[in-house]
NUKOLVO-905344 format. One record per residue: x, y, z of N, C-alpha, C, O, CB in turn; residue number from 1; residue in three letters. Coordinates in pm, whole numbers, plus 50000, padded with zeros to 5 digits. Glycine has a CB too. Layout:
<sites>
     n_u     n_v     n_w    ca_u    ca_v    ca_w     c_u     c_v     c_w     o_u     o_v     o_w    cb_u    cb_v    cb_w   pos   code
       X       Y       Z       X       Y       Z       X       Y       Z       X       Y       Z       X       Y       Z   NUM    Ala
...
</sites>
This chain:
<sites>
     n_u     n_v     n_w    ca_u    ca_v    ca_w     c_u     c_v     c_w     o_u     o_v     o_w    cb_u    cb_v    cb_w   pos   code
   72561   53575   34006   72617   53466   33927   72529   53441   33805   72407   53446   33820   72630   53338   34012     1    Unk
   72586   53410   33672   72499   53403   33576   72468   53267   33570   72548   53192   33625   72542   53459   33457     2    Unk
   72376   53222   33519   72337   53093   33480   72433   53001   33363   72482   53059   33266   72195   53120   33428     3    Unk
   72451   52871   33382   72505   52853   33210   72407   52846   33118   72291   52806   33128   72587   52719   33175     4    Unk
   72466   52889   33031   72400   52930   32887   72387   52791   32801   72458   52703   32851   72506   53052   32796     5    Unk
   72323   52754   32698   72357   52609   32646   72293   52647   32532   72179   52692   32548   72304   52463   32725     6    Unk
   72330   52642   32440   72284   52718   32260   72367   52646   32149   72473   52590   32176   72339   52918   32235     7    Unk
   72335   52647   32074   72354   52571   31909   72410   52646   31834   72378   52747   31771   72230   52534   31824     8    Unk
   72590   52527   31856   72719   52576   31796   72680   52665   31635   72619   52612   31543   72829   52420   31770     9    Unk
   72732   52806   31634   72712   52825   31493   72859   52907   31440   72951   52914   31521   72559   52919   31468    10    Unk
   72872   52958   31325   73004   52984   31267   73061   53109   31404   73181   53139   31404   72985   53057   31071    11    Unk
   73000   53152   31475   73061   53232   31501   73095   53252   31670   73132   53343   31744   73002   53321   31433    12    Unk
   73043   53040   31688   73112   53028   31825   73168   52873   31789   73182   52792   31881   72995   53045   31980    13    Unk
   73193   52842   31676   73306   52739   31600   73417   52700   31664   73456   52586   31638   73367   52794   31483    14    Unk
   73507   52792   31777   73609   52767   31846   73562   52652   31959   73632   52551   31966   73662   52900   31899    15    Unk
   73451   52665   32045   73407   52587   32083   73429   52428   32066   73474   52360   32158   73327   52627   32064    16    Unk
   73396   52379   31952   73432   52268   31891   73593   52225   31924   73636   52113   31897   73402   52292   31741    17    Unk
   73654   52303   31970   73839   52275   32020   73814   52203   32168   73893   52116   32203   73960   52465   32049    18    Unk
   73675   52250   32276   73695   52226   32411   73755   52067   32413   73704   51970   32356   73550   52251   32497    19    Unk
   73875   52069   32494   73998   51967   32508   73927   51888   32612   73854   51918   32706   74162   52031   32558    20    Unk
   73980   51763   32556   73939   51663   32623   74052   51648   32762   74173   51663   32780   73931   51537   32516    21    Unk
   73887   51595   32876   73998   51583   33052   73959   51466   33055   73884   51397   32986   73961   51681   33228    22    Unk
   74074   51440   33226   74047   51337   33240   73932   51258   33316   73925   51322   33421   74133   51318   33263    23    Unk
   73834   51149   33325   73755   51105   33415   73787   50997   33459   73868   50937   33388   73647   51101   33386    24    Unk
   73748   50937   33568   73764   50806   33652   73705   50704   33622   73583   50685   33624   73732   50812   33771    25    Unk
   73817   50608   33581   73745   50479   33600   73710   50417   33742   73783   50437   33839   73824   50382   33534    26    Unk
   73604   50349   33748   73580   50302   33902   73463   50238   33912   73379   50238   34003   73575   50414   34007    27    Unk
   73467   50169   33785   73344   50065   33726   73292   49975   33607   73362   49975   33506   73261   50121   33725    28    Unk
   73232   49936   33606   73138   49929   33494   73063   49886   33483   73037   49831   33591   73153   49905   33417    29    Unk
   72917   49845   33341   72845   49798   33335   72817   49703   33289   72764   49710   33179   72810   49840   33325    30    Unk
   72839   49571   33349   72787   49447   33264   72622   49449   33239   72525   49483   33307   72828   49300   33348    31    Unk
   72643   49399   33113   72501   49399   33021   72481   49226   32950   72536   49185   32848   72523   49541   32865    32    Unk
   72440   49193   32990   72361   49056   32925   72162   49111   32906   72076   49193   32940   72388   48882   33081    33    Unk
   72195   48965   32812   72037   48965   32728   71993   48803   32775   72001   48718   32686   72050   48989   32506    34    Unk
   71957   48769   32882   71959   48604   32959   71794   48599   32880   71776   48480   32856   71971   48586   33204    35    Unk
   71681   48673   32837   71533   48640   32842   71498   48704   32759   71376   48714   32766   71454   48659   32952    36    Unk
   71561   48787   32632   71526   48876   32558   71524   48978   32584   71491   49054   32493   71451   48864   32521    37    Unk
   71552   49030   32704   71588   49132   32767   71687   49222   32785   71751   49158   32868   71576   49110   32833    38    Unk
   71756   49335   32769   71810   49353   32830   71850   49378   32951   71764   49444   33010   71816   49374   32797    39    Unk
   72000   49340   33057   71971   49364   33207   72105   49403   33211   72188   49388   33121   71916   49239   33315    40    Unk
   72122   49461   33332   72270   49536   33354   72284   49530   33531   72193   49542   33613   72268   49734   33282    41    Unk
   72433   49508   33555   72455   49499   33720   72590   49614   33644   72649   49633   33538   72500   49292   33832    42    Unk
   72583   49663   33782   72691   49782   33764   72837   49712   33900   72827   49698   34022   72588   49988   33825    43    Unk
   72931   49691   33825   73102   49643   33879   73130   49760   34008   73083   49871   33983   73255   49674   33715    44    Unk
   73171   49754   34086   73269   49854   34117   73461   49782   34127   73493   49685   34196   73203   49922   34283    45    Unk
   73528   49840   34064   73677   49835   34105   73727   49853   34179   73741   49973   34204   73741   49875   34071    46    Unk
   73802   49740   34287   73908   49799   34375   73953   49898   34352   73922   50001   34411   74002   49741   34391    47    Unk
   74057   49888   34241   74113   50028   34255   74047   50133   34102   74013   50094   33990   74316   50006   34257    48    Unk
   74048   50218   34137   74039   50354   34046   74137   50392   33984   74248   50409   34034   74009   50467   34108    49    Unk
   74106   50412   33856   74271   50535   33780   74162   50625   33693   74039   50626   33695   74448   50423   33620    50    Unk
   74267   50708   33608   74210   50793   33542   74195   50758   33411   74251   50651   33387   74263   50899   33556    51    Unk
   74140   50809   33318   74143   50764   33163   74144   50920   33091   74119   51024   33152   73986   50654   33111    52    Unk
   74173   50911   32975   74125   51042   32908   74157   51000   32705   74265   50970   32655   74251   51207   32992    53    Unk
   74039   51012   32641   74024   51021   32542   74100   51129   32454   74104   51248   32483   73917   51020   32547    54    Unk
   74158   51074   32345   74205   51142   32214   74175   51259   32217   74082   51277   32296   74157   51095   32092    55    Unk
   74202   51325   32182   74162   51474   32114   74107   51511   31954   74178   51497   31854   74294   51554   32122    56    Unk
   74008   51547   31951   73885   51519   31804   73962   51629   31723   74037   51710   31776   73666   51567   31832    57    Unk
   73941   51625   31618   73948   51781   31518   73869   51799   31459   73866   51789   31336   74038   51811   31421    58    Unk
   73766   51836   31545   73625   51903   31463   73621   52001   31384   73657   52115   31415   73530   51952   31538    59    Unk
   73570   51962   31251   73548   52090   31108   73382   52136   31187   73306   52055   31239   73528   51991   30866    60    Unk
   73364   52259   31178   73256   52314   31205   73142   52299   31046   73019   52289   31050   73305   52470   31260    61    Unk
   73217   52300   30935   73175   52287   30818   73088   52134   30831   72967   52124   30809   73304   52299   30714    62    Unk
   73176   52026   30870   73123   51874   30845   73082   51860   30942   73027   51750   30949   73203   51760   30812    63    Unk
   73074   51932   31056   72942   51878   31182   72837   51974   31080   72791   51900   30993   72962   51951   31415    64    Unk
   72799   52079   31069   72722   52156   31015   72637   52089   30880   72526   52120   30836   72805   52270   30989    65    Unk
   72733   51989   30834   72645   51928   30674   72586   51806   30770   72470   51767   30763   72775   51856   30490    66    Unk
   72657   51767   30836   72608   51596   30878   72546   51620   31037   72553   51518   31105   72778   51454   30885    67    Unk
   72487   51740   31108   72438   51701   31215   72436   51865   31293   72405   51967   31231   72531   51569   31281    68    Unk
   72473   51862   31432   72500   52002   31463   72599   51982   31617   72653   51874   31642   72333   52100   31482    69    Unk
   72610   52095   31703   72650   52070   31778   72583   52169   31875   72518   52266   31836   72767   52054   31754    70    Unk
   72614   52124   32058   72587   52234   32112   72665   52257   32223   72760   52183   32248   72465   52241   32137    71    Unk
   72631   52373   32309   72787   52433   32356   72719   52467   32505   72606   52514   32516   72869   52602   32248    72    Unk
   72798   52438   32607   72760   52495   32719   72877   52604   32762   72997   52576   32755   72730   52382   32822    73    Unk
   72806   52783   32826   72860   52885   32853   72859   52857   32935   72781   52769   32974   72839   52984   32831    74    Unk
   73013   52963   33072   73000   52988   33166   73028   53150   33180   73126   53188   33244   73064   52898   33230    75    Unk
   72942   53238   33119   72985   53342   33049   73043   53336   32892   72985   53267   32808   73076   53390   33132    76    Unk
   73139   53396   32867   73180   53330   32744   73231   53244   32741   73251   53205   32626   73236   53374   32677    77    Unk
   73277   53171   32830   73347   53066   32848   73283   52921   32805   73184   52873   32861   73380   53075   32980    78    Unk
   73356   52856   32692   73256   52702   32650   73324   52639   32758   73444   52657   32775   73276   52601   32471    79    Unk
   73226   52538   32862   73239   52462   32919   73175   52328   32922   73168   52246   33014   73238   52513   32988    80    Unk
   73125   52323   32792   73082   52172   32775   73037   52179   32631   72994   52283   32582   72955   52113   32885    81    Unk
   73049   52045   32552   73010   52021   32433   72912   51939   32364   72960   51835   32408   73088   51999   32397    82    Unk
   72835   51906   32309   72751   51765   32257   72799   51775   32100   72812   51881   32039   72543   51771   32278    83    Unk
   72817   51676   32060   72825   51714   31875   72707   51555   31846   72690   51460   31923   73070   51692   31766    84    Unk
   72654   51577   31728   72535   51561   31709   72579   51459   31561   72681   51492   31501   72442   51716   31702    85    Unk
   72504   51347   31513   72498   51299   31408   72328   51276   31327   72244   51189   31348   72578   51185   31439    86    Unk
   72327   51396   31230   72173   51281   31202   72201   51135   31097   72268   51119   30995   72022   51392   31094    87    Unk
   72107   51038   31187   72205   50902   31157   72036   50930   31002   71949   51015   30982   72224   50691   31342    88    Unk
   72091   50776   30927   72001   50725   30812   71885   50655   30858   71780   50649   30794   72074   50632   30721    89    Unk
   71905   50599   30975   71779   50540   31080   71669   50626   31132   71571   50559   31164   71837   50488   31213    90    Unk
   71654   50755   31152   71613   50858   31197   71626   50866   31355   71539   50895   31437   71489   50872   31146    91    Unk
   71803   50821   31381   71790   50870   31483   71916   50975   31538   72018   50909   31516   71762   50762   31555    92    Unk
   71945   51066   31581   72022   51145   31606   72148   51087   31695   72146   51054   31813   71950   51243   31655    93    Unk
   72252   51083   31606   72349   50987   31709   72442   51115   31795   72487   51209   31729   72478   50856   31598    94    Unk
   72458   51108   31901   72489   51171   31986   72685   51098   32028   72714   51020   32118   72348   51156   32096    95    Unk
   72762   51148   31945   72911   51120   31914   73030   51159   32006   73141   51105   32013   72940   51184   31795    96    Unk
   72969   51293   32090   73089   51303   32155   73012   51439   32306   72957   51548   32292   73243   51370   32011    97    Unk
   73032   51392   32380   72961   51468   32520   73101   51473   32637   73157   51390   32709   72798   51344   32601    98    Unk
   73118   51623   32605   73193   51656   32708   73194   51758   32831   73133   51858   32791   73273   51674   32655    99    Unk
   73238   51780   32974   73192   51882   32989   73353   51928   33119   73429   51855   33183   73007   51866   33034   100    Unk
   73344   52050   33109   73504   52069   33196   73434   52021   33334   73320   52027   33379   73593   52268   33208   101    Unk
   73590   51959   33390   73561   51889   33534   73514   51990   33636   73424   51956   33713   73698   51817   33597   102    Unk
   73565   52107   33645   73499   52184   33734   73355   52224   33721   73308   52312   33793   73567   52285   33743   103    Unk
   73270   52147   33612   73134   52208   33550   73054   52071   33590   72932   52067   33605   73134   52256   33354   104    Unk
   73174   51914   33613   73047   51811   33616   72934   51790   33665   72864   51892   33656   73066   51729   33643   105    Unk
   72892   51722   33703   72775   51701   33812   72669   51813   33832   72598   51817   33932   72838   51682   33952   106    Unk
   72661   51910   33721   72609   52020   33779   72457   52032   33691   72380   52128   33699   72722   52153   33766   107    Unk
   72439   51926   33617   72306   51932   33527   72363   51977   33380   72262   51981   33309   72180   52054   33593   108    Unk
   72479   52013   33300   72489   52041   33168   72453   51948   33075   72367   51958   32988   72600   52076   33142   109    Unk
   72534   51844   33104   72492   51733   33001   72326   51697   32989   72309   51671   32869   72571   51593   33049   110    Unk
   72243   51689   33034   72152   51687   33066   72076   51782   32991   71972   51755   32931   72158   51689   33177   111    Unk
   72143   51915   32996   72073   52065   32977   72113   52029   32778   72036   52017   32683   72189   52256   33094   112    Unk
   72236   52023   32785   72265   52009   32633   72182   51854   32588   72174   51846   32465   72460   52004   32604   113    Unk
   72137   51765   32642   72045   51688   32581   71878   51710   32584   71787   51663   32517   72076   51570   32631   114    Unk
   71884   51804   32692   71740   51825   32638   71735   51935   32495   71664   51915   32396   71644   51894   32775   115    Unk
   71838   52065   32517   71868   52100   32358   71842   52032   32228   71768   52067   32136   71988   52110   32346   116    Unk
   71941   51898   32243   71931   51861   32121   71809   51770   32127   71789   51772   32006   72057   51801   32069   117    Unk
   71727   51705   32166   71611   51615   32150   71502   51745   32068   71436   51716   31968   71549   51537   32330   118    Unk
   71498   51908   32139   71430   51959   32061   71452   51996   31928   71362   52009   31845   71401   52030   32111   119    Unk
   71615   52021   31897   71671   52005   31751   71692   51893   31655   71725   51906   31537   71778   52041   31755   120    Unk
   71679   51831   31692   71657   51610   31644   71506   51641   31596   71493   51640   31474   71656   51432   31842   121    Unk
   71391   51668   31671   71290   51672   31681   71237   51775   31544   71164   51738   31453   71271   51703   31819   122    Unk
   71288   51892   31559   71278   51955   31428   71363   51898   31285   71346   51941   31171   71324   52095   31458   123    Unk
   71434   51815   31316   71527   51769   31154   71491   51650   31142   71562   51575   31075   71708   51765   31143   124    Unk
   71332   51587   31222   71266   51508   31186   71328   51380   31219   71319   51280   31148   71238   51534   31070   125    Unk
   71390   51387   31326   71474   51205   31393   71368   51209   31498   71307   51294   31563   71692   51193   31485   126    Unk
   71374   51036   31482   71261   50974   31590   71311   50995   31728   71239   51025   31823   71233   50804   31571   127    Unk
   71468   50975   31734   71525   50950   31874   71638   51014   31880   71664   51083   31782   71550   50812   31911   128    Unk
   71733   51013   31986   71881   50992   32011   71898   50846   32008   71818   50753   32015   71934   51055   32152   129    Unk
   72057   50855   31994   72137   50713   32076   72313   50786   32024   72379   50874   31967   72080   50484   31972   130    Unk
   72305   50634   32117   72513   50678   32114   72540   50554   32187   72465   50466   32229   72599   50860   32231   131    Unk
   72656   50567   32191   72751   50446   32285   72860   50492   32402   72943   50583   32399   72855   50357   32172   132    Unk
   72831   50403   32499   72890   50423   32589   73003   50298   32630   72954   50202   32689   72793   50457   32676   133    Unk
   73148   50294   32600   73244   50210   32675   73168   50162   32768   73091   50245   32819   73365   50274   32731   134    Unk
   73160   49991   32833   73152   49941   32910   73245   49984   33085   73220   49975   33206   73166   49839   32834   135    Unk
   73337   50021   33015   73373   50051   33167   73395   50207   33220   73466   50249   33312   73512   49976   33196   136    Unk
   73295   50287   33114   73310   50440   33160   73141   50414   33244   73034   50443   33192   73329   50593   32993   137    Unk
   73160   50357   33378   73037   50355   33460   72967   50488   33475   72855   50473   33425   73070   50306   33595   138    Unk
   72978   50596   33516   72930   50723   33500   72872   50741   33407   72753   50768   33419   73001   50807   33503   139    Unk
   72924   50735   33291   72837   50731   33209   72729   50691   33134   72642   50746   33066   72865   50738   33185   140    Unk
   72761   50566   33169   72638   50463   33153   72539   50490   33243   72431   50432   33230   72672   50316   33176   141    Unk
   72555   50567   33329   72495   50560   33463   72381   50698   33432   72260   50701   33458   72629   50580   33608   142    Unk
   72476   50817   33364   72419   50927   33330   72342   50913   33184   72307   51023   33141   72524   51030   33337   143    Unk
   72302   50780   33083   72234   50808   33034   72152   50705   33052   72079   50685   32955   72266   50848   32942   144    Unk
   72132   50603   33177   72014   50547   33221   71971   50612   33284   71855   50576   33307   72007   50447   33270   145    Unk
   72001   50715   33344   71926   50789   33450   71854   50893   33327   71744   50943   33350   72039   50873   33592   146    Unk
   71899   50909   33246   71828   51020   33137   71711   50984   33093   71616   51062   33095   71902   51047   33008   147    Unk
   71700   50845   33041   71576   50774   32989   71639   50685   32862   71563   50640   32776   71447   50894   32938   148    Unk
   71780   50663   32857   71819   50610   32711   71788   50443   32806   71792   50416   32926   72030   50666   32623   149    Unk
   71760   50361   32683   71725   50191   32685   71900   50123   32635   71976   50171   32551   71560   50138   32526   150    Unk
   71911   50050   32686   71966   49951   32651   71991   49891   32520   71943   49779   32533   71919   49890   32707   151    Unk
   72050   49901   32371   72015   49852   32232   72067   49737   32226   72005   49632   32206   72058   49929   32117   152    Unk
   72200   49749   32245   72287   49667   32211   72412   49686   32287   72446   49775   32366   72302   49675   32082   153    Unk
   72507   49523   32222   72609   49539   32289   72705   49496   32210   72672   49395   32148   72605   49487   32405   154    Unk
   72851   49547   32181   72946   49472   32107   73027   49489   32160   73061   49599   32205   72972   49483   31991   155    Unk
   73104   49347   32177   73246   49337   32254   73342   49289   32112   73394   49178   32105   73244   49198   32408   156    Unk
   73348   49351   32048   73460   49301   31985   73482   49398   31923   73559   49388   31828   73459   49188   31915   157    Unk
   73414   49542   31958   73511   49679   31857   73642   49674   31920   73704   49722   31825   73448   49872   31874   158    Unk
   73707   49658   31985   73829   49653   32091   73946   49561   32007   74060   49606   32009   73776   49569   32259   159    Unk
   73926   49463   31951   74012   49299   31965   74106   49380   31898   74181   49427   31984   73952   49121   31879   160    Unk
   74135   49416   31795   74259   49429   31748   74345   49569   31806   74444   49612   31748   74241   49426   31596   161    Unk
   74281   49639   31945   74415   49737   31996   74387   49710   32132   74330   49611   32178   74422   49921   31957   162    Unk
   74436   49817   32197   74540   49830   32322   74406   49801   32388   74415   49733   32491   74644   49991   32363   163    Unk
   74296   49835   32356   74181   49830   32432   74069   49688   32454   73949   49684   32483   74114   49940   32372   164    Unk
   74176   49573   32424   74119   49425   32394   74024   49396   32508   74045   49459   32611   74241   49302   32389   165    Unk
   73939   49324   32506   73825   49312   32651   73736   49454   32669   73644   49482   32746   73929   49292   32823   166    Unk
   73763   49486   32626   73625   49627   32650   73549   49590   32589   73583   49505   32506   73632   49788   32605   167    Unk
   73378   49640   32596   73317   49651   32517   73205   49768   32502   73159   49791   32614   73290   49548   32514   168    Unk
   73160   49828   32428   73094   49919   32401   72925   49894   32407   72886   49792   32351   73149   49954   32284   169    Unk
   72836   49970   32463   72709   49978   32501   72610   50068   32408   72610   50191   32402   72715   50025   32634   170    Unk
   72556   50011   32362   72480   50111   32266   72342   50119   32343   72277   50039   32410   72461   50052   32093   171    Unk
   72320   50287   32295   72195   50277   32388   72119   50439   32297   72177   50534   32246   72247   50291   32614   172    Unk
   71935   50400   32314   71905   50475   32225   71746   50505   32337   71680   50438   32416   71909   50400   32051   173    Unk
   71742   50704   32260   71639   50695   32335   71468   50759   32247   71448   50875   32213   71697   50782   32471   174    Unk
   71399   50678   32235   71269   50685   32170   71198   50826   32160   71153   50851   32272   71180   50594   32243   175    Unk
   71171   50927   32074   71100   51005   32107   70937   50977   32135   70877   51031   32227   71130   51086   32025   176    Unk
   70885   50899   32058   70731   50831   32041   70733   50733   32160   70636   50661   32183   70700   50738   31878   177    Unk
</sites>
């Protein structure tokens, strides 16, 4: 069995950038208050569970390539997971879109493609990562406290004007220094 491979999207594995978005489970979330200057978080569980699944992106390989990079997880030739990359004006590498096929989860990629990019952030001279995580995609929140990302912030009001009213989004960033 080969290992997966995890390497830095370039023109001539560009198709990559198409891997289609699946679906994952809701079956939580993370409330986040700041009660002491702090941040603190208790994690929800839901009676019931459903599924969710995000838009579908149309990534230019050209405009990830001027504004950031991306990286790709193999299963052979096969892309089975994605990171696309922002270098933000803050110096910190915003981390925009992390996907990986359901038959690949749980298996250490995401993980593998973030230690990738912290060493490519690291060379284009960003202090950190960060990104945001939906309040009620618990897994995920879950998979980048367990990584080492902090707590930044929180805004509940990217949501108010659509279908997605009451959510709120988790920002969370992680220090290289």
């Amino acid at each position: 069995m080969n290992p997966i491979r995890i390497e830095l999207i370039t023109e001539a594995t560009k198709d990559c950038l198409q891997l289609p978005n699946e679906t994952f489970q809701i079956f939580g979330e993370l409330v986040v208050t700041k009660p002491n200057n702090t941040w603190e978080y208790q994690e929800k569980y839901f009676d019931q569970t459903h599924e969710k699944i995000f838009p579908e992106e149309n990534y230019s390989f050209a405009k990830i390539d001027q504004d950031g990079f991306a990286i790709a997880a193999f299963d052979h030739d096969i892309c089975v997971g994605l990171a696309v990359f922002e270098i933000e004006w803050n110096k910190y590498c915003y981390l925009s879109d992390l996907k990986v096929n359901q038959k690949y989860r749980r298996s250490g990629i995401s993980k593998d493609m973030l230690d990738l990019a912290m060493t490519i952030s690291k060379e284009k001279n960003c202090k950190g990562l960060s990104t945001i995580a939906q309040s009620y995609n618990l897994s995920a929140n879950k998979f980048y406290l367990k990584y080492g990302f902090e707590i930044g912030g929180l805004n509940n009001k990217s949501y108010h004007f659509t279908s997605e009213r009451g959510n709120s989004d988790i920002y969370y960033y992680l220090d290289f220094e």
